[in-house]
N, C-alpha and C positions, 0 to 999 in steps of 0.2 A: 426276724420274728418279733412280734409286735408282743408289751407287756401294759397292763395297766399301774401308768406313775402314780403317784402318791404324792402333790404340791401340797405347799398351804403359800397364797399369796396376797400382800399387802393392798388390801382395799380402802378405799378414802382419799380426802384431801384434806386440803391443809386446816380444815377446823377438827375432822375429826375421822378416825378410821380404826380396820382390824384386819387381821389377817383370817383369813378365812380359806378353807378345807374343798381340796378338790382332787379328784380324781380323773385320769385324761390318758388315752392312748399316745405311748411312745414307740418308734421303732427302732430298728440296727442304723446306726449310723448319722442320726439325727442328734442337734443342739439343744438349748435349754430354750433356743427362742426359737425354733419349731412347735415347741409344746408348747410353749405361749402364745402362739400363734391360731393352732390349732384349738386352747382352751379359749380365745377370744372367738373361734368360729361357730363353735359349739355350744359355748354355756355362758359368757359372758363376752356377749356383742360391742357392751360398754368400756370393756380394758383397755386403761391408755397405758399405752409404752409405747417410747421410742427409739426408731431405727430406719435405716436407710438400705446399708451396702449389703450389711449380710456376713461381710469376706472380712471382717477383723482390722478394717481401714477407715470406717469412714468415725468410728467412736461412739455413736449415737446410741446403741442400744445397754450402758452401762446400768450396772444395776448391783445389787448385793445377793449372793445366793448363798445360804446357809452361812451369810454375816460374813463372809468376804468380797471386797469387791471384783466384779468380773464385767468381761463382755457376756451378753446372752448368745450372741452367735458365736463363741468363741469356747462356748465350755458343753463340752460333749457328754451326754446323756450317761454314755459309758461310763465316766468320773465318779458315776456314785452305784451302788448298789439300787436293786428293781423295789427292793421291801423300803428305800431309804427314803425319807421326808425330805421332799426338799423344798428349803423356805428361799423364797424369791420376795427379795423387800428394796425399795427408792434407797439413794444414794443418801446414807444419814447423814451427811456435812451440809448439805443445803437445802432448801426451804421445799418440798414438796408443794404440787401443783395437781396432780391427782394421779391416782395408784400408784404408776411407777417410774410415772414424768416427773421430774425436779428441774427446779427453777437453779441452772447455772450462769445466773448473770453475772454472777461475783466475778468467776474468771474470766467474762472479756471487760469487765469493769477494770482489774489488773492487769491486761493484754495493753490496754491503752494509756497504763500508765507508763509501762517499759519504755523509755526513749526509744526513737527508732537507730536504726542504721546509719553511722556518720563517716560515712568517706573523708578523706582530703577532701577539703574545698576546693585546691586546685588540680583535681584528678579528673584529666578528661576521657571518655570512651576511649579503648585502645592502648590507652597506656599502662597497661598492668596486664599483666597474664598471670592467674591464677596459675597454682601449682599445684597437683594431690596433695603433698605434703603438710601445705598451706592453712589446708580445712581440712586436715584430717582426726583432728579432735574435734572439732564443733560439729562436723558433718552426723556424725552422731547421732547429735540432738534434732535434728531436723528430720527424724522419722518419727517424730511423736504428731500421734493421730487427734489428739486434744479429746481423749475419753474420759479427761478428769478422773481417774480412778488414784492417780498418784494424790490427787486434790484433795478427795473425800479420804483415804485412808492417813491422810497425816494428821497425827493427834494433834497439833499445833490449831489446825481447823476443825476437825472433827469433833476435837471435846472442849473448845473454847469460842466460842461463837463472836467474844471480844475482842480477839487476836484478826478477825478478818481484815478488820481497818488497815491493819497497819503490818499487815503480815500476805506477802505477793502467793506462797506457796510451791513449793518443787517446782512446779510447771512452767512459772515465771522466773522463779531463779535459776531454774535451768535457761531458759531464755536470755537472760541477763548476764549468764556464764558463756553461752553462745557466740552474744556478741563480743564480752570482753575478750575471748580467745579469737576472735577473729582478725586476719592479720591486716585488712584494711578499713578494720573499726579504731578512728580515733578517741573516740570518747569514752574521759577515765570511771568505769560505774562502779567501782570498788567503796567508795564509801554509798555513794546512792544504794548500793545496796543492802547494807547496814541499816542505814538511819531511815530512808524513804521503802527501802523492801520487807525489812525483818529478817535478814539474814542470820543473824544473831541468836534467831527465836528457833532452829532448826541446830536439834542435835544428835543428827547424823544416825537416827535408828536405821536406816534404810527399807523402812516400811513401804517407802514410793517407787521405790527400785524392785520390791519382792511384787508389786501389783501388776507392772508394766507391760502389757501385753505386749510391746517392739521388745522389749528386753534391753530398754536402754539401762545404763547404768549410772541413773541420777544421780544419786549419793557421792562414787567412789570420783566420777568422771569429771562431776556439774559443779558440786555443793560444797565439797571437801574441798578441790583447789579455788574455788572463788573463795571460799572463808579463809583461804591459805594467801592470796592476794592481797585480799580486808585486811589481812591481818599484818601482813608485809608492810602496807605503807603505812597504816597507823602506828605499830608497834616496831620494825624493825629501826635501830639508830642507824645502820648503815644508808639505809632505803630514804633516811628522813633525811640524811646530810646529804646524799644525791641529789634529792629535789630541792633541798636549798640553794646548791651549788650552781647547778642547772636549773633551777627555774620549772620544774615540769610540773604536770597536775596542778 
């Protein structure tokens, strides 16, 4: 049975905007980006938002609703009460493009910083057989759908806009955690990610872990033993006289 919702959503771009007051048939079993969909059909032919899949994979359609971040295809009409307001507002960590499109350059601007993948140099096809066990912490990470939701809820970006420089974000540090547990990634990124990531600058709220629509567990899994690595070889004497001894890193 169909009700009439109650929105208020974020109109403008980037020199200037409001939220503004709407009214829009919802039914049983339908998203927040059905009704946005539907309020784009009916009363404002001009709403930009973006999305693709639909099905909570491809990331596109991230947004803020009543000031959390969310998927719009991903959070069910049921979630809130028929009498309740719901405020549908752009991703506040980065630069608005118009209504509810945001300009997320910043994180492929840091995608391309992460070094890539480094094999043995003298590893040829065939010579290595992976094992489950092998990639069974990094495998993990490699169900993140790139919604940036984990991006814009960290205060570290969200409420410091001077930190971008020099600060990769959950998303890339998770990435960076990735490759360093990977068992045939040689390249040591434990201080790069310090000095050149900001890994330093992240302290451990798990705000990007509570956003995650995959349910990874950025914080406990990603963030926590890479600053536990950082911290191994910078700080540990045992760790420091190994690499003297041996020559490593």
């Amino acid at each position: 049975m169909g009700y009439e919702a109650r929105f208020r959503v974020w109109r403008g771009d980037a020199d200037s905007g409001e939220l503004r007051d709407f009214t829009v048939e919802a039914n049983e079993g339908e998203v927040v980006l059905d009704v946005i969909h539907r309020l784009q059909a009916t009363q404002c032919s001009d709403l930009a938002v973006r999305w693709n899949c639909k099905a909570g994979k491809c990331g596109s359609c991230s947004a803020e609703i009543n000031g959390r971040p969310r998927l719009l295809c991903m959070t069910r009409m049921s979630t809130f009460a028929e009498d309740e307001v719901i405020t549908v507002t752009p991703l506040r960590a980065f630069p608005i493009v118009r209504d509810l499109v945001t300009d997320v350059s910043y994180n492929y601007t840091k995608a391309r910083e992460v070094p890539s993948f480094t094999p043995p140099a003298d590893l040829e096809p065939g010579d290595y057989r992976m094992q489950q066990r092998d990639v069974q912490r990094s495998q993990e990470f490699r169900k993140c759908i790139e919604c940036f939701l984990c991006q814009d809820t960290c205060h570290v970006v969200r409420d410091h806009e001077e930190n971008k420089e020099s600060f990769a974000g959950p998303r890339y540090l998770m990435r960076i955690a990735e490759l360093e547990m990977h068992p045939l990634d040689v390249a040591d990124r434990r201080d790069e990610a310090v000095t050149e990531h900001g890994l330093g600058y992240c302290n451990i709220t798990k705000c990007c872990t509570e956003v995650c629509p995959e349910g990874i567990k950025i914080t406990d899994n990603a963030l926590i033993p890479m600053k536990e690595r950082a911290a191994d070889k910078r700080y540990d004497p045992i760790v420091w006289l190994g690499n003297k001894l041996f020559r490593r890193g």
